[in-house]
LOKELO-258590 format. One record per residue: residue in three letters; x, y, z of N, C-alpha, C, CB in turn. Coordinates in steps of 0.02 Angstrom, whole numbers, plus 32768, in hexadecimal, padded with zeros to 4 digits. Glycine has a CB too. Layout:
<sites>
{"ALA", {X, Y, Z}, {X, Y, Z}, {X, Y, Z}, {X, Y, Z}},
...
</sites>
This chain:
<sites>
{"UNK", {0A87, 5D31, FA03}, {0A99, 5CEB, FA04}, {0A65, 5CC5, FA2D}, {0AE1, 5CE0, FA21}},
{"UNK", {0A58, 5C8D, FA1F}, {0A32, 5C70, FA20}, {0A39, 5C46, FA6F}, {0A33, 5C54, F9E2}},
{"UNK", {0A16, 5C4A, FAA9}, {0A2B, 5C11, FAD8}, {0A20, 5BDC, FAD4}, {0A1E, 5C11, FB08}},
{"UNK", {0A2F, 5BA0, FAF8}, {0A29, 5B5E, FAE7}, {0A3B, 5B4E, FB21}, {0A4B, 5B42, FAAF}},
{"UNK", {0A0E, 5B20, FB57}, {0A13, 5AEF, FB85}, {0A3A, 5AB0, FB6E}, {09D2, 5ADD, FB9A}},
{"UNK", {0A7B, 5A94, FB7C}, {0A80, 5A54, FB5C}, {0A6B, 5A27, FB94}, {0AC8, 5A44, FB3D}},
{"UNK", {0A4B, 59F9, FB82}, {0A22, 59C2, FB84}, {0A64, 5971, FB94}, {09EF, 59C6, FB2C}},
{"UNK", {0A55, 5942, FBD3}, {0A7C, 590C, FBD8}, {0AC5, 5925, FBEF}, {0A7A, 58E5, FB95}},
{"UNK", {0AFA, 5901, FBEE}, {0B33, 5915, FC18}, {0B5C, 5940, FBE4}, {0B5E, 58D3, FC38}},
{"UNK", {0B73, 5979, FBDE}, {0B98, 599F, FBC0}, {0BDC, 59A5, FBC9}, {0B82, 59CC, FBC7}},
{"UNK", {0BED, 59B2, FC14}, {0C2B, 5998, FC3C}, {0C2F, 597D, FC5F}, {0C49, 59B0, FC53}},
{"UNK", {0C71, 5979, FC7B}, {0C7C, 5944, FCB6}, {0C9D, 598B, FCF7}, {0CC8, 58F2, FC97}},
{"UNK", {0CAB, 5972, FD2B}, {0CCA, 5984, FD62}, {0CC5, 5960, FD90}, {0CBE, 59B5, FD75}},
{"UNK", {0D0F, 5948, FDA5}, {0D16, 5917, FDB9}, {0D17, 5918, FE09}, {0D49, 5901, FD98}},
{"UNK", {0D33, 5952, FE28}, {0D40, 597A, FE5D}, {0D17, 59A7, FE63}, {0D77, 5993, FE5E}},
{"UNK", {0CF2, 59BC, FEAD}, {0CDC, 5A12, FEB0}, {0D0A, 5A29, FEB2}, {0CB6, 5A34, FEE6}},
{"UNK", {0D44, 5A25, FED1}, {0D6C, 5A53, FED5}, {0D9D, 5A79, FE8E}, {0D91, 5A35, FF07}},
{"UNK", {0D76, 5A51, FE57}, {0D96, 5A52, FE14}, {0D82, 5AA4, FDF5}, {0D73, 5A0C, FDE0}},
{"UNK", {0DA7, 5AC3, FDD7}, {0D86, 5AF1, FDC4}, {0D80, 5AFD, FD6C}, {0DA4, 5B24, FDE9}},
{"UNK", {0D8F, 5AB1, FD59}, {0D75, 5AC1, FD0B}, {0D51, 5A7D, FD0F}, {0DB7, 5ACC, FCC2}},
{"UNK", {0D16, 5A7A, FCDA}, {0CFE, 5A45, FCC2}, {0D17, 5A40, FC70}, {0CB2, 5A48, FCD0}},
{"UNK", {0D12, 59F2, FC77}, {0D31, 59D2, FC28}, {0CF5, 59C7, FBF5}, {0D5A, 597D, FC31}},
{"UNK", {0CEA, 59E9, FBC3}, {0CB8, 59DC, FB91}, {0CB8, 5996, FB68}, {0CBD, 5A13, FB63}},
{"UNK", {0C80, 5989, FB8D}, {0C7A, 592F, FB55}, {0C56, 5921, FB03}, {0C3D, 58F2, FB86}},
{"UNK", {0C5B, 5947, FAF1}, {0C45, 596F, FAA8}, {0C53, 59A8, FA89}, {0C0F, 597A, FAA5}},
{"UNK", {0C5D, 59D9, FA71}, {0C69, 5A0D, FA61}, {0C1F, 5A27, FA66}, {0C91, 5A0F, FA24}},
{"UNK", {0C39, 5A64, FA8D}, {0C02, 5A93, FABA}, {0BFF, 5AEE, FA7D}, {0C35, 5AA7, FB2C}},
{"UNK", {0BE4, 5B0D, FA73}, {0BE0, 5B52, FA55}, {0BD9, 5B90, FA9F}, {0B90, 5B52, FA19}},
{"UNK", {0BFB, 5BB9, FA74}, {0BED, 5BFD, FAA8}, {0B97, 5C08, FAA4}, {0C1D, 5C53, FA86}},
{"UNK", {0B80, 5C1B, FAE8}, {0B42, 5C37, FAF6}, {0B24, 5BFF, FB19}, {0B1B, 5C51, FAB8}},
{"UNK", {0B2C, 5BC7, FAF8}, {0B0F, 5B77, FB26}, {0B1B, 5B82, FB78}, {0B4A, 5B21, FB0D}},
{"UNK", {0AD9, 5B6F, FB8E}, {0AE2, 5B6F, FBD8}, {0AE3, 5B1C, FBEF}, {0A9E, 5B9D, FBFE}},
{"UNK", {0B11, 5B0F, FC1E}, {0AFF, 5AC2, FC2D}, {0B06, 5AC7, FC7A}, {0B36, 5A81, FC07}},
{"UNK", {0ACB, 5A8A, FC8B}, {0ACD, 5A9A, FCBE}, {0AF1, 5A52, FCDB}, {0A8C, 5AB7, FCD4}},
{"UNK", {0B1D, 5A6F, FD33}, {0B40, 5A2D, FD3C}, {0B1D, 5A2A, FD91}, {0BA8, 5A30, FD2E}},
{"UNK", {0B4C, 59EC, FDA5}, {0B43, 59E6, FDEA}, {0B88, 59E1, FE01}, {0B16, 59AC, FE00}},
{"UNK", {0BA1, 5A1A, FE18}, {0BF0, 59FD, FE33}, {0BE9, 59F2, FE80}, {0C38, 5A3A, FE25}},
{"UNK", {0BF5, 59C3, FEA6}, {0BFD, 59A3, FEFE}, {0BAE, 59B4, FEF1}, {0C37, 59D9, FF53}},
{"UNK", {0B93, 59CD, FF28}, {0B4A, 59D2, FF3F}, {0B36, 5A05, FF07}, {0B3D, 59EE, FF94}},
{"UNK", {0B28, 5A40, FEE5}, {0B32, 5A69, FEE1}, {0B04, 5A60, FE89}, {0B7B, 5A79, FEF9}},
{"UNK", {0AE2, 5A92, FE77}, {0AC3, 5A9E, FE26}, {0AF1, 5AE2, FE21}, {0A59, 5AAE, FE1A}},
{"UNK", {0B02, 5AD8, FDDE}, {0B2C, 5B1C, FDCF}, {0B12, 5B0D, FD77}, {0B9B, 5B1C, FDEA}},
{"UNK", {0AF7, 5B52, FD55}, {0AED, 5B66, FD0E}, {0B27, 5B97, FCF6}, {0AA5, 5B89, FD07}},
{"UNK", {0B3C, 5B7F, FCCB}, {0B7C, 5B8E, FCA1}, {0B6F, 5B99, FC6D}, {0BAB, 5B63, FC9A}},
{"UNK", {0B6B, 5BF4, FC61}, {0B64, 5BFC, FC13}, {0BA8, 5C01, FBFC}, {0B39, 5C3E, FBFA}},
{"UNK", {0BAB, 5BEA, FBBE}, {0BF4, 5BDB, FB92}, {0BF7, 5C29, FB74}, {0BEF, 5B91, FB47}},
{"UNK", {0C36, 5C32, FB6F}, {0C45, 5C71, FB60}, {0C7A, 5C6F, FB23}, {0C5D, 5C95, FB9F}},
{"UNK", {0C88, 5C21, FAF9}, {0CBC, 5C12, FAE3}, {0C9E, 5BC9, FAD1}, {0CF9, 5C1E, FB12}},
{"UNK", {0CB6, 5BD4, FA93}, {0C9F, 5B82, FA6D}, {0CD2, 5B5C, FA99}, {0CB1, 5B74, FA05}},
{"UNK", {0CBF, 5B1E, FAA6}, {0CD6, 5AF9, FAE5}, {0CE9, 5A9D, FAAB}, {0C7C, 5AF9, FB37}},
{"UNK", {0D18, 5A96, FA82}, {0D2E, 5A4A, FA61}, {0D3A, 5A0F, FA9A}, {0D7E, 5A52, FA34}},
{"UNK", {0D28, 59F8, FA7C}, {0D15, 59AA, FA95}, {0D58, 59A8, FACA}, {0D15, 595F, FA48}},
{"UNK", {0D6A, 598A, FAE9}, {0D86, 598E, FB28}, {0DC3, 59CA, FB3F}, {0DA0, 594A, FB2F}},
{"UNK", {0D9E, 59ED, FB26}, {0DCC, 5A46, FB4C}, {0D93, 5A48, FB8C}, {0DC4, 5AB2, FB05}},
{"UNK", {0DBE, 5A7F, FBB8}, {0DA7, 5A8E, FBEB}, {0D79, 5AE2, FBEA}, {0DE5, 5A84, FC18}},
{"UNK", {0D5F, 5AD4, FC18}, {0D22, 5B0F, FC14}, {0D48, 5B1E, FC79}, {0CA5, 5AE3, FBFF}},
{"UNK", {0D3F, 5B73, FC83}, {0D31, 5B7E, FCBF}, {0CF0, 5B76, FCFB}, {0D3E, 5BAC, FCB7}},
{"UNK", {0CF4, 5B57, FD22}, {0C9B, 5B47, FD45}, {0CA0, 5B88, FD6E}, {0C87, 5AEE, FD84}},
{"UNK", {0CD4, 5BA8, FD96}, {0CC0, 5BD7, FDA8}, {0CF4, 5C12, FD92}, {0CB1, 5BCD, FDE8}},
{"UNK", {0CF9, 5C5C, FDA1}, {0D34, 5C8E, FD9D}, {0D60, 5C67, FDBD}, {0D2D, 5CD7, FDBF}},
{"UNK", {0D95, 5C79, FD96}, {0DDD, 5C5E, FDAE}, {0E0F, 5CAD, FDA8}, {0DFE, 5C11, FD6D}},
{"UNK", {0E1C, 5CBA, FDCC}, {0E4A, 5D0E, FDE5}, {0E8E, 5CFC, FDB2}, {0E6D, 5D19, FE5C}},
{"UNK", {0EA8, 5D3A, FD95}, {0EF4, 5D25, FD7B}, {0F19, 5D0E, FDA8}, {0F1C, 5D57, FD60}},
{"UNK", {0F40, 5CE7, FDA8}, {0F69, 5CCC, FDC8}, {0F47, 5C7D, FDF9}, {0F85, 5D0E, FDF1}},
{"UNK", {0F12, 5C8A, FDFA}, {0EE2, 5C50, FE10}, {0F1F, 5C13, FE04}, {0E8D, 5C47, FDD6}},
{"UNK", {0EEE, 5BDB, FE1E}, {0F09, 5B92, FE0D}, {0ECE, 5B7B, FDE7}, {0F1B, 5B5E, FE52}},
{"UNK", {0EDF, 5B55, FDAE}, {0EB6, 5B32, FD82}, {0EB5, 5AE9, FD97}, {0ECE, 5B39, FD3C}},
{"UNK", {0E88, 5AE5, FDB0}, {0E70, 5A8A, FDCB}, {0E4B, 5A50, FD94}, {0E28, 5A91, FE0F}},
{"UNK", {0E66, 5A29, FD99}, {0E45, 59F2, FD55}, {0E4D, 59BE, FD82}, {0E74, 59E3, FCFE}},
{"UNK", {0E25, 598D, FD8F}, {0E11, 594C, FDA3}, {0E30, 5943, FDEB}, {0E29, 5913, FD6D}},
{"UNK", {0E37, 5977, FE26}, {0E4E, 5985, FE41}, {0E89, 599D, FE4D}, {0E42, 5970, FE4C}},
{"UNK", {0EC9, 599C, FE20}, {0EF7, 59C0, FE0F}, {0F0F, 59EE, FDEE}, {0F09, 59AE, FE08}},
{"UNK", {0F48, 5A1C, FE05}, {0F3C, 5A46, FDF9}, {0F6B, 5A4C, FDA8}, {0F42, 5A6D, FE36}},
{"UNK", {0F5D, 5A77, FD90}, {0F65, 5A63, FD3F}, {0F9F, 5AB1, FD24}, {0EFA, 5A60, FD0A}},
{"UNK", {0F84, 5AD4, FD46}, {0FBA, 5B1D, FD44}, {0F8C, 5B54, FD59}, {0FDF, 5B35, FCEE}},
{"UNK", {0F9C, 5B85, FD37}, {0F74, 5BD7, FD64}, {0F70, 5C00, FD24}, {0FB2, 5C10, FDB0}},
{"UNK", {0F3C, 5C1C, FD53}, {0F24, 5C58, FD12}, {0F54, 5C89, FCF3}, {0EED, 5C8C, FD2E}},
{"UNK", {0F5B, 5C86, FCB6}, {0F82, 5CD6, FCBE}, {0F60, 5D0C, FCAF}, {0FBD, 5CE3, FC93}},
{"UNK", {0F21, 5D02, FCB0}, {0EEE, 5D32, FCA3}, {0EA6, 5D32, FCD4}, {0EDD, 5D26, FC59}},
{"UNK", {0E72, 5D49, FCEC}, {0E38, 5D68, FD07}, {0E10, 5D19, FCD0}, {0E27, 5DD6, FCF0}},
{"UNK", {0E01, 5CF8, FCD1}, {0DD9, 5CB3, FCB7}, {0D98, 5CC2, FCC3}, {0DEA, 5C6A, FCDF}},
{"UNK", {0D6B, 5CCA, FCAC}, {0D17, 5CC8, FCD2}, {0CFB, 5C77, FCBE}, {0CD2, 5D13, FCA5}},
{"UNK", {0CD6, 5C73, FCF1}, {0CAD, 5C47, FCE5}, {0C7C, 5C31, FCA2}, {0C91, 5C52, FD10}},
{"UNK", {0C93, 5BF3, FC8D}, {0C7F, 5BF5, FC3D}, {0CB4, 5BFA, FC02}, {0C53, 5C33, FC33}},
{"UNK", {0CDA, 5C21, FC2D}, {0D11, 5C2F, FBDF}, {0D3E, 5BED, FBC9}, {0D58, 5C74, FBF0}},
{"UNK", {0D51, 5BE1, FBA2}, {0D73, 5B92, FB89}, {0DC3, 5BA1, FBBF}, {0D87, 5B88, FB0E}},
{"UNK", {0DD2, 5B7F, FBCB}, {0E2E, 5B7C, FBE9}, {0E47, 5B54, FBC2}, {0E46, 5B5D, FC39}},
{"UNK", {0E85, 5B78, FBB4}, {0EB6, 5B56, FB92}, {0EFB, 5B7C, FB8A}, {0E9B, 5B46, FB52}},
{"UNK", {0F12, 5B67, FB58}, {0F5D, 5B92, FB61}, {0F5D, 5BCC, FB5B}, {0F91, 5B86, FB38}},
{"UNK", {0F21, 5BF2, FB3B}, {0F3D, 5C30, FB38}, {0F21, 5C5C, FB82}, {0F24, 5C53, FAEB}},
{"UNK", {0F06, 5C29, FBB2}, {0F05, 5C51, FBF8}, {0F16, 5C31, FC34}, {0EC6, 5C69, FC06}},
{"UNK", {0F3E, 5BF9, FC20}, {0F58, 5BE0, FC68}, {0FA5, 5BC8, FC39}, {0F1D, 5B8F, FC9A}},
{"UNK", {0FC6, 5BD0, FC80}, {101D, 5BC6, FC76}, {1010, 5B93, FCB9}, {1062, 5C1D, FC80}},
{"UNK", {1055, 5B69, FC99}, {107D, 5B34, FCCB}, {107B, 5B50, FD15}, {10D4, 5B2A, FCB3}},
{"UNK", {10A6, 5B39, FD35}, {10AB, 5B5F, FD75}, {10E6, 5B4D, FD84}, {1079, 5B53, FDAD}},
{"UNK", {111A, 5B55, FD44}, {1161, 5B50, FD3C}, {117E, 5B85, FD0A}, {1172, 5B0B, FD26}},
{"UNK", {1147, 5B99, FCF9}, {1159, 5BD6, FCB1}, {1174, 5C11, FCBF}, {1118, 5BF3, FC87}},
{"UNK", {11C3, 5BFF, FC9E}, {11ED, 5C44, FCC3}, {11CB, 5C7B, FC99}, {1251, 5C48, FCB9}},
{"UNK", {11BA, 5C92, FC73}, {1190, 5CD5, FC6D}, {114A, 5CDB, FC90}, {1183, 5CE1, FC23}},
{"UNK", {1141, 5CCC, FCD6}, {1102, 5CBD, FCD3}, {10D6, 5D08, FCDE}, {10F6, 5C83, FD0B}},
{"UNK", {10A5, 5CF6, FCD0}, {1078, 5D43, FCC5}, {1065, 5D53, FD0D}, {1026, 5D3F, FC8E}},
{"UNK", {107C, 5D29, FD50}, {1070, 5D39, FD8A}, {10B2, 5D38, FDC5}, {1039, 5D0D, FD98}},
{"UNK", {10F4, 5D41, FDA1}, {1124, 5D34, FDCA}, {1121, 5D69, FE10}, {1165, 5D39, FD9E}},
{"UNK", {1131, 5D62, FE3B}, {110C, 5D6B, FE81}, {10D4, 5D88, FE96}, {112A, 5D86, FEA4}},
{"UNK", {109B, 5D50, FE67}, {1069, 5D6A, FE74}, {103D, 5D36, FE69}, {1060, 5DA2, FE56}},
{"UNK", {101B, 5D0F, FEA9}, {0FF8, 5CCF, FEB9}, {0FC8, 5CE7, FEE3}, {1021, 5C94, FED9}},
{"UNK", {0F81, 5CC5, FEC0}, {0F58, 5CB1, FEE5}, {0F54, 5C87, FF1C}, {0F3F, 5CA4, FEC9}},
</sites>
């Protein structure tokens, strides 16, 4: 597969303390983009076709993690997330979800 630098703003992050960025275009797996979150350069290869405003991970997020979006927190992993991979429902739950895939078990 082919790499690809994308070029101009790709995502947003609104927070450092955020741990997904929001794709402002639809992004492909293998694309690396590079961001600036607080002070900080961080390169993000996509590991997961990334649609126009889904979320991408900026860094590992642990199962059970907290999933951060625009400073809030949005729910938790129920799975090991790496950096790059798209988030969405099929790896983060509420943080009300009586089946949850981490019941006494928090990051």
């Amino acid at each position: 597969m082919m790499e690809t630098m994308i070029e101009g703003r790709p995502a947003v992050v609104l927070n450092p303390k955020d741990s997904v960025g929001i794709a402002l275009r639809d992004l492909k797996s293998g694309d690396t983009v590079h961001m600036i979150i607080g002070n900080a350069e961080f390169v993000i290869k996509l590991l997961n076709d990334i649609p126009f405003g889904h979320k991408f991970a900026v860094r590992d997020i642990p199962m059970c993690g907290l999933v951060v979006k625009y400073s809030h927190v949005i729910g938790r992993a129920k799975r090991d997330i790496k950096a790059g991979e798209h988030v969405h429902v099929h790896n983060v739950e509420s943080l009300t979800s009586v089946h949850s895939a981490c019941k006494g078990r928090l990051e």
